[in-house]
C-alpha positions as YAML, in Angstrom:
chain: A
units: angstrom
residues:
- id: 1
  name: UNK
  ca: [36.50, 68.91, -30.39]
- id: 2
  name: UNK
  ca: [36.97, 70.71, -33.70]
- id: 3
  name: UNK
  ca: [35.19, 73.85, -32.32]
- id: 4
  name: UNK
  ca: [35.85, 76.97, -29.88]
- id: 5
  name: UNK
  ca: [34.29, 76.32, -26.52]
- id: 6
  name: UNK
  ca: [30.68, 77.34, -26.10]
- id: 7
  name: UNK
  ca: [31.39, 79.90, -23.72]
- id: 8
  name: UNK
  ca: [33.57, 81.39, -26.29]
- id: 9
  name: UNK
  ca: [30.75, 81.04, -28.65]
- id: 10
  name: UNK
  ca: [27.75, 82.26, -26.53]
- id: 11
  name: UNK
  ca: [29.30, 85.72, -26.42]
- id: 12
  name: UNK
  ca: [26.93, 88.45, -28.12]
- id: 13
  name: UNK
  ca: [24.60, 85.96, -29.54]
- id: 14
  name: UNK
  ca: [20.87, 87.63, -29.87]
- id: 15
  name: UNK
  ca: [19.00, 84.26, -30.23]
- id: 16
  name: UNK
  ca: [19.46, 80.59, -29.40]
- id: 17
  name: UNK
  ca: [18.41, 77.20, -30.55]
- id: 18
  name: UNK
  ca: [18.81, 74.19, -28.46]
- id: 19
  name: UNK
  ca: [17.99, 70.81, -30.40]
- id: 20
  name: UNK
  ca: [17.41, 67.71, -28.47]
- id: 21
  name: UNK
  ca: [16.19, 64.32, -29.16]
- id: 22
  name: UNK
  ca: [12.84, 63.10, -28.89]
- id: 23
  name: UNK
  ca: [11.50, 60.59, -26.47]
- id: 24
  name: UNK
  ca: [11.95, 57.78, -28.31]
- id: 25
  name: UNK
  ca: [16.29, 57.88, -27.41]
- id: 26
  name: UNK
  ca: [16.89, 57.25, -23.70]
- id: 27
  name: UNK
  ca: [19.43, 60.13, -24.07]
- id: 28
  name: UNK
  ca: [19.60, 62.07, -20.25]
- id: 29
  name: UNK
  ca: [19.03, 65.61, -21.88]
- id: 30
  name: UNK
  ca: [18.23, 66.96, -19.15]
- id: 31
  name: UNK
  ca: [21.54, 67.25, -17.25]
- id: 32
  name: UNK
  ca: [23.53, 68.16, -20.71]
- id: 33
  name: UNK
  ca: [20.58, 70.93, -20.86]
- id: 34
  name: UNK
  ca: [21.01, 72.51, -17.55]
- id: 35
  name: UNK
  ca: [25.26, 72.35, -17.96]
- id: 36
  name: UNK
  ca: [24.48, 74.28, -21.53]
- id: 37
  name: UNK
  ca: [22.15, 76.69, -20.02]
- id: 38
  name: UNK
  ca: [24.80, 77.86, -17.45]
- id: 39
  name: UNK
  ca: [27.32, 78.58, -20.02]
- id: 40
  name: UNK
  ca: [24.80, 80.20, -22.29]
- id: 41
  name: UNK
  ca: [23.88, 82.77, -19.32]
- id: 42
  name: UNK
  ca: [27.00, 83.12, -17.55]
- id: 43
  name: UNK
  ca: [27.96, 84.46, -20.63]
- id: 44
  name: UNK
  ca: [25.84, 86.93, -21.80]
- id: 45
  name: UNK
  ca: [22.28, 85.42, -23.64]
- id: 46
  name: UNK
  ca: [19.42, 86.60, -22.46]
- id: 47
  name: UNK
  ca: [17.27, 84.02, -20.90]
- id: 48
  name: UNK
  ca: [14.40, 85.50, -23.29]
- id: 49
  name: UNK
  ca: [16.98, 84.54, -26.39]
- id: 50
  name: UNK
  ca: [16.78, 80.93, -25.82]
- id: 51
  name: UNK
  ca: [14.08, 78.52, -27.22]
- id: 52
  name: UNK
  ca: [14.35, 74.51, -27.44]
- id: 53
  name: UNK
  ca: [13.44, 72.42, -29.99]
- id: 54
  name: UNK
  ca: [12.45, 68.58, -30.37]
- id: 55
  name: UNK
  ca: [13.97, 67.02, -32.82]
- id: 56
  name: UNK
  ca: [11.20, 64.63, -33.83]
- id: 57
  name: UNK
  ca: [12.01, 63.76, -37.26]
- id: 58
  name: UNK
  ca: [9.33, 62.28, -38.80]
- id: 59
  name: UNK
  ca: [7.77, 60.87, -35.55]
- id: 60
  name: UNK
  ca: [4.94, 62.09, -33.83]
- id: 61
  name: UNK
  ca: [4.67, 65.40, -32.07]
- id: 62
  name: UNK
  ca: [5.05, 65.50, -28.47]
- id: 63
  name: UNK
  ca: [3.17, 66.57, -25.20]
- id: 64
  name: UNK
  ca: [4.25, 68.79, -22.82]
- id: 65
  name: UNK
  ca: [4.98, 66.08, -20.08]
- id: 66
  name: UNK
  ca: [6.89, 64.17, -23.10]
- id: 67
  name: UNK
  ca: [8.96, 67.50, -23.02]
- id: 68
  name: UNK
  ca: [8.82, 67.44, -19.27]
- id: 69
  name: UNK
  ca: [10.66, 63.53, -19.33]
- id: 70
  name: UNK
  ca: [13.24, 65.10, -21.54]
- id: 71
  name: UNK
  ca: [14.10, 68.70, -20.16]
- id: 72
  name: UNK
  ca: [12.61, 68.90, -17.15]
- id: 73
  name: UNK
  ca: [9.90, 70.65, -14.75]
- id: 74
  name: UNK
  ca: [12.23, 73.42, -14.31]
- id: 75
  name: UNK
  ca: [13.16, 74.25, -18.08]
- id: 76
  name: UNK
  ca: [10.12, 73.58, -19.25]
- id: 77
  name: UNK
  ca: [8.34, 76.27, -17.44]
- id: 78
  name: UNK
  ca: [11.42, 78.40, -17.99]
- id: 79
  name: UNK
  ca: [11.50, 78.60, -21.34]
- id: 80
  name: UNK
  ca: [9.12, 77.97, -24.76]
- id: 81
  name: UNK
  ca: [9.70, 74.36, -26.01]
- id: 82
  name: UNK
  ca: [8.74, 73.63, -29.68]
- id: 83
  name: UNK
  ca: [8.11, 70.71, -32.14]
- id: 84
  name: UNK
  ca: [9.63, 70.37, -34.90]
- id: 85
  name: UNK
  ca: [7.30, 70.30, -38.36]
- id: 86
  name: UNK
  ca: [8.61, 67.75, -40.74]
- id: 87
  name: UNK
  ca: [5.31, 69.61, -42.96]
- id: 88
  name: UNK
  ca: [5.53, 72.63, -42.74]
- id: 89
  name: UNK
  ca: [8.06, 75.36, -42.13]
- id: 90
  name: UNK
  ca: [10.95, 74.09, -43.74]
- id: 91
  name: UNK
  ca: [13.64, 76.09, -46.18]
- id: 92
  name: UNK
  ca: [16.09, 74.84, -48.73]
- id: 93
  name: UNK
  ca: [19.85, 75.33, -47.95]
- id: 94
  name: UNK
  ca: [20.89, 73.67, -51.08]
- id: 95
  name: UNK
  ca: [20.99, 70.58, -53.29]
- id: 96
  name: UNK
  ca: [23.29, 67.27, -52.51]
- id: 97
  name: UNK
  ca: [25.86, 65.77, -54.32]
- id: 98
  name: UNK
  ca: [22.89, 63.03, -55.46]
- id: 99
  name: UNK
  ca: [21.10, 66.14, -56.27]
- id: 100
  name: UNK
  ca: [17.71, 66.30, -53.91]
- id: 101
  name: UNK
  ca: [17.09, 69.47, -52.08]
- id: 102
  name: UNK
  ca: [17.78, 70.35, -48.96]
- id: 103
  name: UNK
  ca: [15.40, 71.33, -46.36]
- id: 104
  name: UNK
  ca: [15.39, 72.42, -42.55]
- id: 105
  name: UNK
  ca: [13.55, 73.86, -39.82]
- id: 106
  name: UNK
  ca: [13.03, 77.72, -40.37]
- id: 107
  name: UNK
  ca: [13.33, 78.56, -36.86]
- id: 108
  name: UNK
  ca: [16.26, 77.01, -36.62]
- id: 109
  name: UNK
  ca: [18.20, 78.46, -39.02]
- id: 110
  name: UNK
  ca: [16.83, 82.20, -37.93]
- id: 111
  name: UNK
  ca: [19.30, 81.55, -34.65]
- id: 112
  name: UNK
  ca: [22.89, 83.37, -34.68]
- id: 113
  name: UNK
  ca: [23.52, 80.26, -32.00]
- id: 114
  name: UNK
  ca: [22.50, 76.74, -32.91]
- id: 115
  name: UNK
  ca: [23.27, 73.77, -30.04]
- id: 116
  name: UNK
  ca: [22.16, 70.13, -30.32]
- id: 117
  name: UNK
  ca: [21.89, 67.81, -27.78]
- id: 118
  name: UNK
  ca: [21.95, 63.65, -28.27]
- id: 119
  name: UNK
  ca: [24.08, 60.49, -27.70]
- id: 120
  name: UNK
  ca: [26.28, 58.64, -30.09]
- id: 121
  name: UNK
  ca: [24.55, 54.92, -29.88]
- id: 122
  name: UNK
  ca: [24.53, 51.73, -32.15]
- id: 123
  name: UNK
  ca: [22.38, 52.76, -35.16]
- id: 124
  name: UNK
  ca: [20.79, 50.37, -38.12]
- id: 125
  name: UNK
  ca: [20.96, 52.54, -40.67]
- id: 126
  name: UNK
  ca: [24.04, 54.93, -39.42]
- id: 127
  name: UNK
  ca: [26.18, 52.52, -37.88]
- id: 128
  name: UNK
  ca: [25.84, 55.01, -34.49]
- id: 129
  name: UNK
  ca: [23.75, 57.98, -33.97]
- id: 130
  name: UNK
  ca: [24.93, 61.10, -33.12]
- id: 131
  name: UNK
  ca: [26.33, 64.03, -34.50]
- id: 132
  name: UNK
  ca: [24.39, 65.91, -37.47]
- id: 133
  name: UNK
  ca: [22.09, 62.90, -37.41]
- id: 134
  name: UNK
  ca: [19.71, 65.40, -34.56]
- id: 135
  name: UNK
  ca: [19.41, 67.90, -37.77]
- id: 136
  name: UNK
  ca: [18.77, 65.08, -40.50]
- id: 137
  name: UNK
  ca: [16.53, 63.94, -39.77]
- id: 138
  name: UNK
  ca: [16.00, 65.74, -36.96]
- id: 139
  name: UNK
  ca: [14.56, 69.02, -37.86]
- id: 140
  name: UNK
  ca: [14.46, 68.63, -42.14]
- id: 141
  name: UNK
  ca: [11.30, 68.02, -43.84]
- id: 142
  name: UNK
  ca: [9.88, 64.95, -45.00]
- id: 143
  name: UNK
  ca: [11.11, 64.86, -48.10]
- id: 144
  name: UNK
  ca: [14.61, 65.22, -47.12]
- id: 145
  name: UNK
  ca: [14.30, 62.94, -44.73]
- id: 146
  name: UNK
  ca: [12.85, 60.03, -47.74]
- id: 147
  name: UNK
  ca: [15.83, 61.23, -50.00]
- id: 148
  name: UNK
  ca: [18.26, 60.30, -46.86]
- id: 149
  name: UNK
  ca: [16.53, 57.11, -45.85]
- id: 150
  name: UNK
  ca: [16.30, 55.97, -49.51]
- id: 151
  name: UNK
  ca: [20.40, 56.10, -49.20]
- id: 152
  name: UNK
  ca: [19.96, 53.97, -46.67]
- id: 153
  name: UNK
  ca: [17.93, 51.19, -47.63]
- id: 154
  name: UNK
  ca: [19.62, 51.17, -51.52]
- id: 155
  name: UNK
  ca: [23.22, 51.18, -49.72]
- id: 156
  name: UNK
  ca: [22.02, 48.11, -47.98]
- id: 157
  name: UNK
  ca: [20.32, 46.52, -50.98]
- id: 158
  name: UNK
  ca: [23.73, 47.23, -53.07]
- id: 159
  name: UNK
  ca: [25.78, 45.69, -50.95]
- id: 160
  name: UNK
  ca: [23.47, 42.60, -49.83]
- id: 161
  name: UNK
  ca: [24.09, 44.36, -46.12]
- id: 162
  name: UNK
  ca: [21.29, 43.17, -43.11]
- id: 163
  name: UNK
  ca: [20.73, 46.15, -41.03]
- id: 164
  name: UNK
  ca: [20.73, 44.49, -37.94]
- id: 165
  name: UNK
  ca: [24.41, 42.89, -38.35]
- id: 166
  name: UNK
  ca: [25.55, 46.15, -39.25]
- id: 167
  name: UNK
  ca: [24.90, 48.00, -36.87]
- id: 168
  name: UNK
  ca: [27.64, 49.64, -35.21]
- id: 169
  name: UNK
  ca: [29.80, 49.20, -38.21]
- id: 170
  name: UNK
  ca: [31.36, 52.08, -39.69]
- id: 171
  name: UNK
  ca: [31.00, 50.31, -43.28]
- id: 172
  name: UNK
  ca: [27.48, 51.80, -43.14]
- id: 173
  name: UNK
  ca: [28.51, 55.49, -44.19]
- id: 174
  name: UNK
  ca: [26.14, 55.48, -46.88]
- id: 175
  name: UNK
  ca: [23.26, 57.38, -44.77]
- id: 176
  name: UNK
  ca: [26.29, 58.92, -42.30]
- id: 177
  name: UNK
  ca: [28.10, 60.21, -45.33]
- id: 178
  name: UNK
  ca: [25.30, 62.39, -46.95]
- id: 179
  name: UNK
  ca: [24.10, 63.63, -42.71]
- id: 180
  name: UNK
  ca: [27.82, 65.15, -42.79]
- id: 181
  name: UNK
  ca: [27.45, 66.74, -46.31]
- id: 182
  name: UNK
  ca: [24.05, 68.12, -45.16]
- id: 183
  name: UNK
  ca: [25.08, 69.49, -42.01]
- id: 184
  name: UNK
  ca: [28.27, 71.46, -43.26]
- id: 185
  name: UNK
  ca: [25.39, 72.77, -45.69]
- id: 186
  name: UNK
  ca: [22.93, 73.85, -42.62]
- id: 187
  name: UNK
  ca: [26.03, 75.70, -41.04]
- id: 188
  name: UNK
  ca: [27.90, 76.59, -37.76]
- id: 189
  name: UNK
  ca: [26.51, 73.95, -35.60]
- id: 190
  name: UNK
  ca: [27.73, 73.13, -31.79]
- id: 191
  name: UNK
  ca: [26.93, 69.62, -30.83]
- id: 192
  name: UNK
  ca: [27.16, 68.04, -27.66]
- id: 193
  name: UNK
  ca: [27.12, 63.96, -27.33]
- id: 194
  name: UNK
  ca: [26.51, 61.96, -24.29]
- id: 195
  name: UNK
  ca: [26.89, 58.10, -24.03]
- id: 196
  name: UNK
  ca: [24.81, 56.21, -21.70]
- id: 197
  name: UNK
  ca: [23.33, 53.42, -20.19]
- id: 198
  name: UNK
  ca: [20.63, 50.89, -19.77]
- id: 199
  name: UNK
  ca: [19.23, 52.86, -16.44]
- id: 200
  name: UNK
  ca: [19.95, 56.03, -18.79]
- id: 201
  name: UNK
  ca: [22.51, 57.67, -16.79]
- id: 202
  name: UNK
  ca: [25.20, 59.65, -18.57]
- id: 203
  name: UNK
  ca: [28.83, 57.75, -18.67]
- id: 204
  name: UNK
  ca: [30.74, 60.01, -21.29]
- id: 205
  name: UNK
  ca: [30.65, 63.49, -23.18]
- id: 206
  name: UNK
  ca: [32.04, 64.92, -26.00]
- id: 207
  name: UNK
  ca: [31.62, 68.01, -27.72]
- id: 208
  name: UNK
  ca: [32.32, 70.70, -30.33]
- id: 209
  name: UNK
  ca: [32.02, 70.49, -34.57]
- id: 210
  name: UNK
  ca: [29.55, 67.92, -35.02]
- id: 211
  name: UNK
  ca: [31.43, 65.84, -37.22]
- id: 212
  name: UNK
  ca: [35.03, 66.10, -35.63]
- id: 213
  name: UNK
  ca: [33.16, 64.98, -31.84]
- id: 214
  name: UNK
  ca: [30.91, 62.34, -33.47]
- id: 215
  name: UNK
  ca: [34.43, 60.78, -34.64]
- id: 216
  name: UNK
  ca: [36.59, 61.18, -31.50]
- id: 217
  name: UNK
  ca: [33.13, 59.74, -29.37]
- id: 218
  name: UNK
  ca: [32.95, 56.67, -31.25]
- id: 219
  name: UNK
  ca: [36.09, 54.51, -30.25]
- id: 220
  name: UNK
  ca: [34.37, 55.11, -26.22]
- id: 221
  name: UNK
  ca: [30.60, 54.26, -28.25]
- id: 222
  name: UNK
  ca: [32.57, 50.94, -29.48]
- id: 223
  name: UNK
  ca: [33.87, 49.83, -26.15]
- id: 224
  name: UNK
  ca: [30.41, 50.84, -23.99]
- id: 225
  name: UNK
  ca: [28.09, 49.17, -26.51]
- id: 226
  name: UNK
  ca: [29.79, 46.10, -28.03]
- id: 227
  name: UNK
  ca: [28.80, 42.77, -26.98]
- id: 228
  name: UNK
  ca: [30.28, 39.57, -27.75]
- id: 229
  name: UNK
  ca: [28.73, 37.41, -30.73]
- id: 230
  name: UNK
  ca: [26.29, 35.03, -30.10]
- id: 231
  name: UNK
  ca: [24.48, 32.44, -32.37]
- id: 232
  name: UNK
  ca: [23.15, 28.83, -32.54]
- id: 233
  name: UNK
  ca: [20.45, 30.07, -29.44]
- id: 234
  name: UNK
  ca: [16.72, 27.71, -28.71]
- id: 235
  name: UNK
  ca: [16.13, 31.04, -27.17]
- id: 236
  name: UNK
  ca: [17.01, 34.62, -26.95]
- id: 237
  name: UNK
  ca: [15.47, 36.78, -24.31]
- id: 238
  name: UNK
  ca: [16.44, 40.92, -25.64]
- id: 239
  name: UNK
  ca: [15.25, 43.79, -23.14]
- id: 240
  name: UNK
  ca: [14.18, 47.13, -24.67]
- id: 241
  name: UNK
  ca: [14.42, 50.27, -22.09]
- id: 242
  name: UNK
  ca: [16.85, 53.03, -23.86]
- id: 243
  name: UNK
  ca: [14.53, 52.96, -26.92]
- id: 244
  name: UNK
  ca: [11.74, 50.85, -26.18]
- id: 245
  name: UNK
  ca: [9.11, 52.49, -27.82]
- id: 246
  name: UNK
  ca: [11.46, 51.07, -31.62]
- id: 247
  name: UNK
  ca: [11.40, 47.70, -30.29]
- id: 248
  name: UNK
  ca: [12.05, 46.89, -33.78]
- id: 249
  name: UNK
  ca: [15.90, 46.97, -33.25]
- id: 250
  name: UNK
  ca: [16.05, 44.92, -30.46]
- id: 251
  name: UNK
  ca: [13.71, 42.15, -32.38]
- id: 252
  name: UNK
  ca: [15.95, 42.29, -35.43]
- id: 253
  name: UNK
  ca: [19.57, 41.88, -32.91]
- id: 254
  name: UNK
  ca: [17.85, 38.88, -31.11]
- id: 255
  name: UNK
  ca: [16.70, 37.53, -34.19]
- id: 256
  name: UNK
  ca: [20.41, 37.60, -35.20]
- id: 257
  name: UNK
  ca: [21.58, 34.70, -32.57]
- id: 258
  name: UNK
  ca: [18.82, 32.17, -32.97]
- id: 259
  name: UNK
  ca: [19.56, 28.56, -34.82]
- id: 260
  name: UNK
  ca: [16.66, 27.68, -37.11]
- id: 261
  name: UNK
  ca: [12.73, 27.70, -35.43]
- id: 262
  name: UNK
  ca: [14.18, 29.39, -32.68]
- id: 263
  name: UNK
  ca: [12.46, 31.93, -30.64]
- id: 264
  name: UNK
  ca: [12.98, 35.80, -29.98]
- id: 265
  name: UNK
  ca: [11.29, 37.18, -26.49]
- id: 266
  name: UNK
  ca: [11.18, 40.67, -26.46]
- id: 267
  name: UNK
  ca: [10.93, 42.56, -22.92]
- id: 268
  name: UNK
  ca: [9.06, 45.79, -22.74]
- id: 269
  name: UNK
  ca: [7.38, 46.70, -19.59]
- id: 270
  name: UNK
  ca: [7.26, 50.41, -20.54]
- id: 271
  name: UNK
  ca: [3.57, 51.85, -21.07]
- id: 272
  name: UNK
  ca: [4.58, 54.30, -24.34]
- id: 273
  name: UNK
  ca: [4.02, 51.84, -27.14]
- id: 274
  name: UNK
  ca: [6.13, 52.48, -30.43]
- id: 275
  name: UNK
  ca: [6.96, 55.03, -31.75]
- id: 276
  name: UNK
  ca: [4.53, 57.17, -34.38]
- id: 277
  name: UNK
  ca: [6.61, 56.96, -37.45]
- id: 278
  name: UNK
  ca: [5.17, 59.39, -41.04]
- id: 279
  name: UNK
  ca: [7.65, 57.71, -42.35]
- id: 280
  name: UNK
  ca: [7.61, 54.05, -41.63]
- id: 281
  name: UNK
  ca: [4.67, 53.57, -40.02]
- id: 282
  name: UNK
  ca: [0.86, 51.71, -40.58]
- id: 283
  name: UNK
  ca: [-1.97, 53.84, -39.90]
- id: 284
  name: UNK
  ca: [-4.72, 51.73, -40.75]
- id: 285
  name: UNK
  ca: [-4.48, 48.57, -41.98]
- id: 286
  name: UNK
  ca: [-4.64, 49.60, -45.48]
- id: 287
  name: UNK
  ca: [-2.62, 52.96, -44.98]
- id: 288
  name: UNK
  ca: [0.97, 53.53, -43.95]
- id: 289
  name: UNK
  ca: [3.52, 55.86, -44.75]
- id: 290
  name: UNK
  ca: [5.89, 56.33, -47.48]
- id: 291
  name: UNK
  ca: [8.35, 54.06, -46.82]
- id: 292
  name: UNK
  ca: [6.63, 51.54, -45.06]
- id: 293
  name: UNK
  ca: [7.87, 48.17, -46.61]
- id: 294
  name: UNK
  ca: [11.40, 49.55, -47.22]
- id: 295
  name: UNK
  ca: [13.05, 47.68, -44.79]
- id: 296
  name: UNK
  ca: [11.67, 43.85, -44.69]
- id: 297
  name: UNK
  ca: [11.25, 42.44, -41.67]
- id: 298
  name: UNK
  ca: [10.80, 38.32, -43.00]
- id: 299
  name: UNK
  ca: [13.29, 36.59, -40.90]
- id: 300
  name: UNK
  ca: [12.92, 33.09, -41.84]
- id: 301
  name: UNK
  ca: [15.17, 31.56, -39.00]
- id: 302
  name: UNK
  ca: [12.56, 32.94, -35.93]
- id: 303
  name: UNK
  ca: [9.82, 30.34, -34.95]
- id: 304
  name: UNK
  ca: [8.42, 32.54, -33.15]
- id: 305
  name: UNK
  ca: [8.54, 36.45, -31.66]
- id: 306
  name: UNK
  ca: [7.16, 36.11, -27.94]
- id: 307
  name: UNK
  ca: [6.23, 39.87, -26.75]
- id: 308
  name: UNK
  ca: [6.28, 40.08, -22.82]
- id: 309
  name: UNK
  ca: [4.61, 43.54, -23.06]
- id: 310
  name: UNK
  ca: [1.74, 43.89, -20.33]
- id: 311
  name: UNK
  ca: [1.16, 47.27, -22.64]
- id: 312
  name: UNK
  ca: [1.08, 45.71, -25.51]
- id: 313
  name: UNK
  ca: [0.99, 48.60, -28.98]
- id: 314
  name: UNK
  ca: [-0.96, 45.69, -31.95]
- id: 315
  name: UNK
  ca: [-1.85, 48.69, -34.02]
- id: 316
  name: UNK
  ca: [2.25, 49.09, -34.14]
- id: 317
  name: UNK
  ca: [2.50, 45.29, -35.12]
- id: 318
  name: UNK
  ca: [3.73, 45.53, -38.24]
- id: 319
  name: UNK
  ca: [7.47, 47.28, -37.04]
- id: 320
  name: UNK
  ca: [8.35, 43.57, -36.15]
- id: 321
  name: UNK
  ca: [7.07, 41.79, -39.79]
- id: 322
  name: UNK
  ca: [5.41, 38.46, -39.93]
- id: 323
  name: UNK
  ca: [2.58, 39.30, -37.75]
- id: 324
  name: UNK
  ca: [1.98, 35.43, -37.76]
- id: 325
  name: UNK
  ca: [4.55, 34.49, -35.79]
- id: 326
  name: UNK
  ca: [3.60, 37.37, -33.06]
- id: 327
  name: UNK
  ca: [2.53, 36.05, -29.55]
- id: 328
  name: UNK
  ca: [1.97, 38.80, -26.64]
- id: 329
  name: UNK
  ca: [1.81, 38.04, -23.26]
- id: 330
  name: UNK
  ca: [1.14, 39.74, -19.89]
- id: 331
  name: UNK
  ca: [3.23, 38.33, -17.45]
- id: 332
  name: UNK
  ca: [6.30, 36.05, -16.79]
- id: 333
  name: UNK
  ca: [4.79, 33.40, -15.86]
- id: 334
  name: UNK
  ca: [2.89, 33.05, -19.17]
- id: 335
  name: UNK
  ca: [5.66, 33.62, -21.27]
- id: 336
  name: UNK
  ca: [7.90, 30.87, -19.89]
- id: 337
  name: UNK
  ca: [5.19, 28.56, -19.76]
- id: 338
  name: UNK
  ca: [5.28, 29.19, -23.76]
- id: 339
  name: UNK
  ca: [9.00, 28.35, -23.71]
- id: 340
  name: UNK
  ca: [8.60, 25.32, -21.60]
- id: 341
  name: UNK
  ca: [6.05, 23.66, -23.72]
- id: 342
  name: UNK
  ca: [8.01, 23.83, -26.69]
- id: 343
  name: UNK
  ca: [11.31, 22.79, -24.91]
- id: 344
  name: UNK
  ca: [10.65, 20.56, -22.21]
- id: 345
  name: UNK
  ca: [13.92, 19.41, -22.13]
- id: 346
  name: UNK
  ca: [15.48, 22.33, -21.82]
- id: 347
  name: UNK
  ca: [16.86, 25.17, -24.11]
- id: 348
  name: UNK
  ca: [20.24, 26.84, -24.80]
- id: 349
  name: UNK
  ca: [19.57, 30.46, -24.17]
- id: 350
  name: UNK
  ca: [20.80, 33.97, -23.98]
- id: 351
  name: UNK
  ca: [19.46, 36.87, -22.14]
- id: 352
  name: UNK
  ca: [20.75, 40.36, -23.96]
- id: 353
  name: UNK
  ca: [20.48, 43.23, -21.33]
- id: 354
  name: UNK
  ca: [19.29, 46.12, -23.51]
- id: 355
  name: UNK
  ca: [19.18, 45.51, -27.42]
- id: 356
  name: UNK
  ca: [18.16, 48.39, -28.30]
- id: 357
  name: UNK
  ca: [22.12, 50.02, -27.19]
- id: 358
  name: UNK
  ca: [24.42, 47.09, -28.13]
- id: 359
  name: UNK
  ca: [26.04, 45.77, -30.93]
- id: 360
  name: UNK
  ca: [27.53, 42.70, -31.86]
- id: 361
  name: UNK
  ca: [31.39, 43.19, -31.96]
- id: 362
  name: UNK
  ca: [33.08, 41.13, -34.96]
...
């Protein structure tokens, strides 16, 4: 979409930069990886031109077998694989419209060939992921990245918007609308988008100018992700699996169906715990990052937030707000023993497959 195709572009390139999203998406990079890699060599670039590099944002840096769940065994002893610095190591392209400056990775921008690999999914702050989102914040520093999310949070603020209910909603272009701006400012920039599902498997592609795919993907993200409303719930039972280590989302879209003193149960059997935000996260319990607190998490309507996590994160308590109202249990059994002592008569209830890739359609 909007681009020539990468073969076309690969030709007489002297060094590559593959992006990808970190472990906290459920994207399936590796296939999109291994598709791009053909192209790249079939046409030219020399394997020892080609580098990856995790997008990480502001979250914490990853391990090699946390490169290994993304890429591959096979790429990942095939080529170097680097973390991206939110730190250190970033240079300014530029100042926005709003006026802050503009930093990204280095290495990045040192490439004659830059390729990014993600998904376009339901977003809170973005209405979907996707497109330039992999480069902010992807790979721009941490002050960039406050600047952008500031746009965010005051855009919802101004406009009495809950993030939850608007996600997957277009009217969120606050955020979306400055990524765009900052990646025409970053440069030629071939992105390729996957949508998938709860198991993680890829169901659609799209590629080309980051923007112009983004667009054309997001009628297919509409129809894949969109559930029907629901409200006026005893009980809402919301998996996590395509991001389960930010939880968070799914606890905020459960928390949207419940009547009154209702109660959210959040499913993670996953062992990676949430995310490590430098952003948004507690690291201590008198220490937290910058914008910790942005984004309240007081939901007045939820009795109470059950937690069926057998691997249970408490030091990452505070993504979910109102820390009394948290219960965590082990197993099944415990949890609906929970449930059944508060509704012994029964409860109207809705089980949401994967919260964490759905939103509610209007």
């Amino acid at each position: 979409m909007g681009a020539p195709p990468l073969s076309q572009l690969a030709r007489g390139k002297k060094q590559v930069c593959i992006v990808f999203d970190d472990i906290t998406r459920g994207t399936p990079t590796r296939p999109m990886a291994e598709a791009v890699l053909d192209i790249l060599l079939e046409n030219g670039v020399r394997k020892e031109s080609i580098q990856f590099l995790c997008a990480l944002g502001t979250h914490g840096a990853h391990s090699r077998q946390d490169h290994v769940e993304k890429l591959g065994e096979n790429i990942m002893g095939s080529y170097p694989v680097y973390n991206h610095n939110c730190y250190e190591n970033n240079v300014s392209i530029g100042r926005t419209r709003r006026g802050f400056e503009v930093c990204i990775n280095q290495e990045f921008l040192k490439c004659d060939l830059r390729i990014g690999l993600g998904a376009v999914t339901p977003h809170t702050m973005n209405g979907f992921g996707g497109g330039g989102k992999i480069l902010f914040p992807g790979i721009a520093s941490i002050d960039t990245i406050a600047r952008n999310h500031t746009t965010a949070t005051e855009f919802l603020q101004r406009n009495h918007f809950n993030s939850s209910k608007m996600t997957g909603r277009l009217e969120m272009r606050g955020m979306r609308e400055e990524i765009e701006e900052m990646t025409r400012m970053a440069g030629p920039f071939f992105k390729v988008d996957c949508l998938y599902n709860s198991r993680l498997e890829l169901i659609d592609l799209y590629a080309g100018d980051p923007i112009e795919e983004y667009y054309a993907a997001i009628p297919a993200a509409q129809e894949a992700y969109g559930i029907p409303p629901i409200s006026d719930m005893d009980v809402v039972i919301v998996n996590v699996n395509a991001k389960a280590s930010e939880a968070t989302i799914a606890t905020g879209f459960g928390a949207m169906a419940i009547r009154p003193g209702g109660d959210v149960v959040v499913v993670d059997l996953t062992r990676r715990g949430q995310a490590t935000h430098y952003l948004f996260g507690s690291f201590g319990a008198h220490t937290h990052g910058r914008m910790m607190g942005a984004m309240p998490a007081v939901r007045p309507e939820v009795g109470r937030y059950l937690f069926w996590m057998p691997h249970p994160d408490l030091g990452a308590s505070h993504w979910f707000g109102e820390l009394d109202k948290q219960v965590y249990t082990k197993t099944w059994e415990e949890t609906l023993a929970l449930l059944r002592e508060k509704y012994p008569h029964g409860a109207r209830a809705a089980v949401i497959a994967d919260g964490t890739l759905a939103y509610y359609r209007e």
